[in-house]
PADOGU-107367 format. One line per field, with one value per residue (C-alpha): x, y, z. Coordinates in steps of 0.5 Angstrom, whole numbers, plus 2048, in hexadecimal, padded with zeros to 3 digits. Layout:
% residues N
east = c(X,...)
north = c(Y,...)
up = c(Z,...)
END
This chain:
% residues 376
east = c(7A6,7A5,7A0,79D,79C,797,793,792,790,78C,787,786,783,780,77C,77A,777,773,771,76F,76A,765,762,769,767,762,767,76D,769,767,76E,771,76B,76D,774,772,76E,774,779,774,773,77A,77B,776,77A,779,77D,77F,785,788,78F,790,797,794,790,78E,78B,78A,783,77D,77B,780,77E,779,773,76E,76A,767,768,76D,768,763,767,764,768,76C,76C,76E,76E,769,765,766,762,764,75E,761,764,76A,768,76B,769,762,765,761,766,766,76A,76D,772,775,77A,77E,77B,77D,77E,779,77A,779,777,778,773,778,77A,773,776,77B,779,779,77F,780,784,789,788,780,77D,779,775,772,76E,76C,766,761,75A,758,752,752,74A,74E,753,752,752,758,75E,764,769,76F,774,776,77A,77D,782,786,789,790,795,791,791,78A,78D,787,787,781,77E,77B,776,777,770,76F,76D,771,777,77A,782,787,788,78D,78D,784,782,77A,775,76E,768,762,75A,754,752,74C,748,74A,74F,755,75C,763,76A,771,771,77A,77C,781,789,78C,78F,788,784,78A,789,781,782,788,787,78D,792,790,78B,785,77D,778,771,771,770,76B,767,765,765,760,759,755,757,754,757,754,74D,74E,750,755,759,760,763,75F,761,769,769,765,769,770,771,772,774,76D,766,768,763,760,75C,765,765,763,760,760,75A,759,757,750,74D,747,747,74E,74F,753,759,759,759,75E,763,763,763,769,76D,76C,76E,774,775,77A,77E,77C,77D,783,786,784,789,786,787,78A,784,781,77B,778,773,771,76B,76F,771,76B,76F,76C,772,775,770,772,76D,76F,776,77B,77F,786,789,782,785,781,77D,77A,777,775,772,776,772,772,76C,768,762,75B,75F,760,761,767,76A,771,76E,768,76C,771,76C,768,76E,772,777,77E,781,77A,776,776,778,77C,77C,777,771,771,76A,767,762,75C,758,75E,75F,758,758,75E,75B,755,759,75D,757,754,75B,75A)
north = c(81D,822,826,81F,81C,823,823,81C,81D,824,81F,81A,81F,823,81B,81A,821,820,81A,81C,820,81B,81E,81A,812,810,811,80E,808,807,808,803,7FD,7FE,7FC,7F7,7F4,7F5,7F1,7EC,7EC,7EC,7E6,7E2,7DB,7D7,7D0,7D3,7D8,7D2,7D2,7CA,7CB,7CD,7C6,7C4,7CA,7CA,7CD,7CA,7D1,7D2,7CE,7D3,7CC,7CF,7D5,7D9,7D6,7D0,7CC,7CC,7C8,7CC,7CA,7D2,7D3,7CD,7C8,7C3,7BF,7B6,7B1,7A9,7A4,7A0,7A3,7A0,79F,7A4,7A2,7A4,7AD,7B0,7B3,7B9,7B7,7BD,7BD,7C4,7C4,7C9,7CE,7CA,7C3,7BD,7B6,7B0,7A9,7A2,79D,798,79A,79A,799,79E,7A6,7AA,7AE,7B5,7BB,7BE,7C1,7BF,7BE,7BA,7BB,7B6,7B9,7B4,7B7,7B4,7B8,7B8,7B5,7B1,7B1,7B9,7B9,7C0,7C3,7C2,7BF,7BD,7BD,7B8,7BA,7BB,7B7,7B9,7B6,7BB,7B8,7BC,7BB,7B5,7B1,7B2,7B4,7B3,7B9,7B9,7BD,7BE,7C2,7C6,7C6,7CD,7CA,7D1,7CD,7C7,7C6,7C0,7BB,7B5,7B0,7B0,7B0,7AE,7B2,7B1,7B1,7B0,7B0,7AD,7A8,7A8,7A4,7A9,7A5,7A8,7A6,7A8,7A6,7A8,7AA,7A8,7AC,7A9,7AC,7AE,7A6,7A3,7A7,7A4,79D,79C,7A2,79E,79B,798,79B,7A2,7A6,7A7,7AA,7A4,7A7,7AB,7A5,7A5,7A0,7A4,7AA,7A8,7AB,7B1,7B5,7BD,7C3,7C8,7C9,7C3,7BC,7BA,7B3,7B4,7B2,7B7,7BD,7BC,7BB,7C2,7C5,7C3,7BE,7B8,7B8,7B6,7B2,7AA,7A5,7A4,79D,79A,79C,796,79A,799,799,79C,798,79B,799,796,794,791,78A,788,785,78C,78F,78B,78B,792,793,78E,792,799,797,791,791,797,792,78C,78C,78A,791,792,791,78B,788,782,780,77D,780,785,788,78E,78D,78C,785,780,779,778,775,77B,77E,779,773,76D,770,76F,775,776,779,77C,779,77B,77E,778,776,76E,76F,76B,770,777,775,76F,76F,76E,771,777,775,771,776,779,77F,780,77E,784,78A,789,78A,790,78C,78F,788,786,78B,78D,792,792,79A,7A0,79D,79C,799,794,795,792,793,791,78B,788,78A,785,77F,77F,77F,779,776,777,774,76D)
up = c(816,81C,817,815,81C,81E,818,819,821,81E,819,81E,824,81E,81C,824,825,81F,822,829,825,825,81E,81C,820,81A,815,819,81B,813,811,817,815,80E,80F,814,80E,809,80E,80E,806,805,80A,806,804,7FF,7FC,7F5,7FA,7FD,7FD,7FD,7FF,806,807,80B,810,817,816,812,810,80D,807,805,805,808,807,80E,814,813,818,813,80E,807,802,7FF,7F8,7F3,7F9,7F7,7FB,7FA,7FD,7FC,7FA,7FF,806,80A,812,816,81D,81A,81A,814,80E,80A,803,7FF,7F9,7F6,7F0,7EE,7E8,7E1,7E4,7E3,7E5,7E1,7E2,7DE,7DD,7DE,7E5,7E9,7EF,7EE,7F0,7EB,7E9,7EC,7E9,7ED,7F4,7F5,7FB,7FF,804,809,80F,815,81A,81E,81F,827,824,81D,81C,81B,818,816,81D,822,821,823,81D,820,819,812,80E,808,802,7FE,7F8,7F8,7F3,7F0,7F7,7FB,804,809,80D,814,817,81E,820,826,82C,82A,822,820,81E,81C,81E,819,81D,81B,820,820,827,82B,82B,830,82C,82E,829,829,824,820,824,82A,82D,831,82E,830,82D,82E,827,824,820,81B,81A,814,814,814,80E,80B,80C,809,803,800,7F9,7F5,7FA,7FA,7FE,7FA,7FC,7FD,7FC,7F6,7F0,7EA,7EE,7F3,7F1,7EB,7EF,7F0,7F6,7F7,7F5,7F8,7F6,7F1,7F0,7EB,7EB,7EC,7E6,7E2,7E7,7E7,7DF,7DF,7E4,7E1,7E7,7E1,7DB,7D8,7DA,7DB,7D8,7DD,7DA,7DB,7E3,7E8,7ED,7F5,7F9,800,806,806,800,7FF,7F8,7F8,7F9,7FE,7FB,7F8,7FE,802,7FD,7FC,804,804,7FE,802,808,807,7FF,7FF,804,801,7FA,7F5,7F6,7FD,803,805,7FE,801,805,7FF,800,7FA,7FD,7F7,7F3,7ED,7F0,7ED,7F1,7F7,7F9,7FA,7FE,803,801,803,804,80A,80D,80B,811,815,81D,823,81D,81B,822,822,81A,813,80E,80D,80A,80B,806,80A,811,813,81A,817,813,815,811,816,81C,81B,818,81F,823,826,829,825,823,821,81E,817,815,819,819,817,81D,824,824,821,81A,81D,816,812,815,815,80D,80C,811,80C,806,809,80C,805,801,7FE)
END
């Protein structure tokens, strides 16, 4: 052990008088940059070497989502970029949506289920991020990002685990019980805003993602998913991408899936345009298999019975919620409407939804007073 221990102590003087020569320095320095640079390859992430045992982790990096800098938010390899037709109001924060299956999986969909989302293989992952811009006219530049949400499909039941991001924008921590956040932006017409953005806990994500009883994602349906985005350098419709990919089985028929539409657009009808806004923000609640079944509202797009978006139609048990109004809908009459009373306030026995905004949805309000104000 004695003989040992000197040779050792001989080579390491023999390597620091070699290196104090200072013909030696550039080789030592390109041979420490070259450890350097195979640490960093070697600690590289990505989602196929999760152990799903281990989920959910304390840091969001430890995914392997993101390629480079996580604060970019640029989707690593097989994490594939979505975008609904129609988007849910978050107190105006902007999303950037990922989805990533593991290698061999594909989801599937039927056509007899249009409100339903597709069917995810096991252990995929979807990933939802909430930013805001410190200016919306660029949306490219500074931002904010406030938290990443994500639903993980583990033993065939879907768990929501999020994410918020430390001051830094280096890091984003789990976080069970949620949390207020400060954000603050300048809107598109160069007003300045400020909110205490809520971030919900593990109990509320459960409260709006459930259907039938079980936890399940809202976006990711036929119906919104029917649509070009860009990939890259092209443009492709989503659909098409995720079948050529093996994210689905197969190409859907598109001429079979009743679109939604956005809020923006100019060439839909209005009462295309409310509905679909209607079954974005409220329809996953207020639909045959949503949590607020009983309410009798069905506020899906699917639902051809006006009765059942509320018109004409009292309020099971609304309570403060329903202010002086009888209808949830009165044809012709927004400012009577139980609907439009609800969506345009912020107090938590009023407002609807009841979660997920801590700010009135001034642009989808006026969308909604139009569409009653035009109902015969």
């Amino acid at each position: 052990m004695q003989s040992k221990s000197k040779h050792r102590r001989k080579q390491s003087n023999l390597i620091n008088s070699k290196m104090s020569n200072s013909k030696y320095l550039p080789l030592f320095f390109l041979f420490a940059a070259f450890c350097v640079s195979c640490m960093q390859f070697n600690s590289k992430k990505y989602p196929k070497d999760i152990d799903f045992s281990k989920v959910p982790f304390k840091k969001l990096s430890e995914y392997g989502l993101f390629k480079g800098e996580i604060a970019d938010l640029i989707e690593n390899d097989d994490v594939l970029p979505y975008e609904p037709i129609s988007t849910l109001f978050t107190d105006y924060a902007f999303k950037k949506r990922m989805v990533w299956m593991p290698k061999g999986s594909s989801a599937n969909f039927d056509y007899n289920k249009p409100d339903q989302a597709l069917d995810f293989p096991e252990h995929s992952i979807l990933v939802k991020n909430f930013y805001y811009p410190a200016d919306f006219k660029k949306p490219e530049a500074e931002k904010q990002i406030v938290e990443t949400r994500l639903l993980v499909k583990i033993k065939g039941n879907w768990e929501a685990y999020s994410y918020k991001w430390n001051e830094g924008q280096t890091e984003a921590d789990y976080k069970i019980t949620g949390g207020i956040i400060n954000v603050a932006w300048k809107n598109e017409k160069g007003e300045k805003k400020a909110i205490k953005y809520a971030m919900p806990n593990k109990n509320q994500c459960k409260s709006c993602h459930t259907n039938n009883g079980k936890m399940m994602p809202i976006g990711p349906k036929l119906k919104q998913l029917n649509h070009a985005i860009t990939y890259g350098d092209e443009k492709e419709n989503q659909l098409d991408k995720w079948a050529k990919i093996g994210y689905l089985k197969s190409i859907p028929e598109k001429n079979r899936i009743q679109n939604l539409v956005s809020l923006n657009d100019a060439s839909a009808s209005l009462d295309l345009k409310a509905r679909s806004y209607l079954d974005v923000n409220c329809g996953h609640c207020h639909s045959a298999s949503g949590p607020a079944a009983t309410s009798g509202l069905k506020l899906n797009i699917e639902e051809n019975d006006p009765y059942h978006w509320g018109v004409g139609k009292s309020p099971v048990a609304a309570g403060m919620g329903a202010g002086t109004f009888k209808y949830d809908i009165l044809a012709g009459k927004s400012k009577e409407s139980i609907i439009t009373y609800r969506m345009n306030s912020t107090h938590p026995g009023v407002m609807m939804p009841e979660l997920g905004r801590v700010s009135v949805h001034n642009e989808g309000v006026d969308l909604i007073m139009k569409w009653i104000d035009d109902l015969k």
